[in-house]
C-alpha positions in Angstrom: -104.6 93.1 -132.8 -105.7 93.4 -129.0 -108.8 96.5 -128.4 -107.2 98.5 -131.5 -109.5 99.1 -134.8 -107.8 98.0 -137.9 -109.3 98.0 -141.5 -108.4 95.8 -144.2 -109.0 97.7 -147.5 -107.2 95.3 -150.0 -109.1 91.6 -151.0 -106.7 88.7 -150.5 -107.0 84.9 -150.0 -105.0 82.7 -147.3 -104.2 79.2 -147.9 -106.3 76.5 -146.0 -103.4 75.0 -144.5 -99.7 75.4 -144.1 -97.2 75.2 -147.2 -96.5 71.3 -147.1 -93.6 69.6 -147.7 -94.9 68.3 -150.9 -95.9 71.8 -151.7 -92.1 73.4 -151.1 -90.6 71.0 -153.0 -92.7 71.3 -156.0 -91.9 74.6 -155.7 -88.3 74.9 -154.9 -86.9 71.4 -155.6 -84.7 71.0 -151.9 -85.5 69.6 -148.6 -84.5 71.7 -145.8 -86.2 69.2 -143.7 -83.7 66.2 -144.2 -82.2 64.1 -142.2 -83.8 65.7 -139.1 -86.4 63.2 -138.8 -89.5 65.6 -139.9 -90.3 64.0 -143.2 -93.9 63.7 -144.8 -95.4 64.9 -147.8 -98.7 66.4 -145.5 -96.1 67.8 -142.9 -95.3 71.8 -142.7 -92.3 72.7 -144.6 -90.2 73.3 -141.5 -86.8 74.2 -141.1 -87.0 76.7 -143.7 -86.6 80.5 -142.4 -88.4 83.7 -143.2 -86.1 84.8 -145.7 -86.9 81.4 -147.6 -90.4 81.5 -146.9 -90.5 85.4 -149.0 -88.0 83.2 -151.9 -90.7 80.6 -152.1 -93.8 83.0 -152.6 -92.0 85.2 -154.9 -91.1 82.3 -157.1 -94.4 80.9 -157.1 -95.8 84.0 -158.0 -93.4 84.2 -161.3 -94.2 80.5 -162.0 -98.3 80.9 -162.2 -98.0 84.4 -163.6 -101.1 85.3 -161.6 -101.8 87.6 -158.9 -99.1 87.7 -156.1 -98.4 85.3 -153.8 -96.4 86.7 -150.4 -96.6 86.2 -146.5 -99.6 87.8 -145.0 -99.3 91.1 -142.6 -100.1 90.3 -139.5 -103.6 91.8 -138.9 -104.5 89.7 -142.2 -103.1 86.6 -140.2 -105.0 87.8 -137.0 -108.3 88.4 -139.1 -108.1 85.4 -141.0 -107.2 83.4 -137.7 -110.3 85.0 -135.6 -112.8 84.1 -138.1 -115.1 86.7 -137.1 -114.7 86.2 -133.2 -113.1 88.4 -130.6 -112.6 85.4 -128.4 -109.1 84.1 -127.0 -109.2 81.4 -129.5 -111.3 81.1 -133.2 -113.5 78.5 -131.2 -114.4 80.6 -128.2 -112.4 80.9 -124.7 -112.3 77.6 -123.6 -108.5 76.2 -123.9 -109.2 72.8 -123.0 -111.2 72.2 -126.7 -107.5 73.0 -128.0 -106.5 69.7 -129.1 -109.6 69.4 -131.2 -108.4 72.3 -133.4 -104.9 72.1 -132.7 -101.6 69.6 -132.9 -100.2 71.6 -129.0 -97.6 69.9 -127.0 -100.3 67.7 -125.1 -101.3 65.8 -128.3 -97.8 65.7 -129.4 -94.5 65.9 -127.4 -96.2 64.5 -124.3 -98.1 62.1 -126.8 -94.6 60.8 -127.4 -95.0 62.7 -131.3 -92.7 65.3 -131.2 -92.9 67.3 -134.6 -95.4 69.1 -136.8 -98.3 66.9 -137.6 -99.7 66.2 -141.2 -101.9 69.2 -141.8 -105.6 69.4 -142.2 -106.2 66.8 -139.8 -108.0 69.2 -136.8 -110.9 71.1 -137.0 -111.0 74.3 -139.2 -111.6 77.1 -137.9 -115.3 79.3 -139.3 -113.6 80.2 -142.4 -112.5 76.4 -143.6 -108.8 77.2 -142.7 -107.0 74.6 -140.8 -103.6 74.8 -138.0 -104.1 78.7 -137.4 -103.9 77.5 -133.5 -100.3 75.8 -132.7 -98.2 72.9 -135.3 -96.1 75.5 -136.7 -96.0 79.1 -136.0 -96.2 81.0 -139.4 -94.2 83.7 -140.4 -95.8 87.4 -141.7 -94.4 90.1 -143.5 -93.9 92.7 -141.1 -90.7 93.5 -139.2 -91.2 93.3 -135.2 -91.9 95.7 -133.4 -93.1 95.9 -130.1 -96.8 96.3 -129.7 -98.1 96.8 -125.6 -102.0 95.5 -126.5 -100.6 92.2 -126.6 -99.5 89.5 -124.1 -96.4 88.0 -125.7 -94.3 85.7 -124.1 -92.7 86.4 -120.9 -89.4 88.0 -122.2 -90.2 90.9 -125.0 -87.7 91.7 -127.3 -86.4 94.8 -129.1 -87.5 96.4 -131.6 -85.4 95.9 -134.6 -84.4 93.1 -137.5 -86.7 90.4 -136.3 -89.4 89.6 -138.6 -93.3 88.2 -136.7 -94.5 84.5 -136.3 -98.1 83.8 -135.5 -100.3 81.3 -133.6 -98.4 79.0 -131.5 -96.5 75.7 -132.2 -96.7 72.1 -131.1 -93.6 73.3 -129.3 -95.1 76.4 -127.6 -95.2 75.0 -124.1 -93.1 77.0 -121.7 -95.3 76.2 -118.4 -92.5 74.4 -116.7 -90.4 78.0 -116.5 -92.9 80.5 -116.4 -96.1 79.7 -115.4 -99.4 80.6 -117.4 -97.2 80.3 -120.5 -98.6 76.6 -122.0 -100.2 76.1 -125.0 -103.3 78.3 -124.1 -100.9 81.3 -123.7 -99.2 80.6 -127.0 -102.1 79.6 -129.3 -104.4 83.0 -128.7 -105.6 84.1 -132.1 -102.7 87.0 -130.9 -100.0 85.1 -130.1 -97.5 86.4 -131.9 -93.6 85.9 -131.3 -90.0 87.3 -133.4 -87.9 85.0 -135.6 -84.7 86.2 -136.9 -85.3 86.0 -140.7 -82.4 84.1 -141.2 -83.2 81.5 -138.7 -84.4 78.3 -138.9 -86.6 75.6 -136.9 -88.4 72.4 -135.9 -91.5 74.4 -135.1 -91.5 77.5 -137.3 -93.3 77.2 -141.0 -95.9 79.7 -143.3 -99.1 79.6 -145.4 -99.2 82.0 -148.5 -101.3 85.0 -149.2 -102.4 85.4 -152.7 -103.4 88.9 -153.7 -105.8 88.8 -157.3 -104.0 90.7 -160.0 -105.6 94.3 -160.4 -108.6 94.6 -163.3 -107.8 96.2 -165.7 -109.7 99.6 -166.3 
């Protein structure tokens, strides 16, 4: 949200961790993930896109009949993510305490792991929510646009059809081509980067917000 003031006026809940696999299929009944090595019942439901990410909340919703369950913006990501901090990370501004709060390409690809980690296993961050630094980036509801108070990655794109992805990825580790841009770049509470909705990905995922239904008067 970088040095800009924005209010939340509507309640909502974010899940603790990101939609599992066990948690998709339950849901939707396929495995996008198959064959490609990613299985696990505690693992992010991954190669699923954003478009299949809004199918997955809207069907949820009509199966508990209860409030409504849909992607978060992302300022509600961003909030939910800081925790009540204004620092680089929900833990502070020291990157190398990371890998205790996140699965990043040190504890994983380089680690000889290469893939989304069981969720849940890191430390949460001040609000009991778990992964909002790196293992998958998750998918909001807004359409990109560009937005100069934040660092993105090195190459911004246009405005237009692309949807938003938050947080950083086990993945998110492009040092080696543009330097400054490892997981400590990606991770930021900020990070933020454009999916095409209809694309999918080892390293791209979502968590659900639920919105309570409205009292009645």
């Amino acid at each position: 949200m970088g040095n800009e003031k924005v209010t939340l006026s509507n309640a909502y809940y974010l899940g603790r961790t990101e939609v599992t696999q066990a948690q998709w299929v339950a849901v939707m009944g396929t495995k996008p993930w198959s064959g490609k090595d990613e299985s696990g019942d505690n693992r992010p439901a991954t190669f699923v896109n954003w478009i299949d990410a809004v199918a997955f909340c809207e069907k949820l919703t009509e199966k508990e009949k209860k409030g409504t369950y849909r992607l978060p913006t992302e300022e509600e990501w961003e909030f939910a993510c800081r925790a009540g901090t204004t620092s680089q990370f929900s833990f502070g501004d020291d990157g190398s305490k990371l890998p205790q709060f996140a699965w990043i390409s040190d504890n994983t690809s380089k680690a000889g792991e290469p893939y989304a980690h069981d969720v849940a296993l890191k430390k949460p961050n001040a609000f009991g929510l778990f992964d909002m630094h790196g293992n998958v980036w998750e998918f909001c509801s807004g359409e990109y646009t560009s937005d100069r108070t934040k660092e993105e990655r090195p190459h911004r794109a246009d405005s237009g059809h692309m949807r938003i992805a938050a947080g950083g990825s086990w993945d998110s580790d492009h040092s080696k081509l543009f330097p400054g841009s490892g997981p400590e770049f990606y991770c930021r509470s900020a990070s933020r980067t454009w999916p095409v909705p209809g694309n999918t990905s080892k390293d791209k995922g979502f968590r659900v917000a639920w919105t309570p239904p409205a009292k009645k008067k």
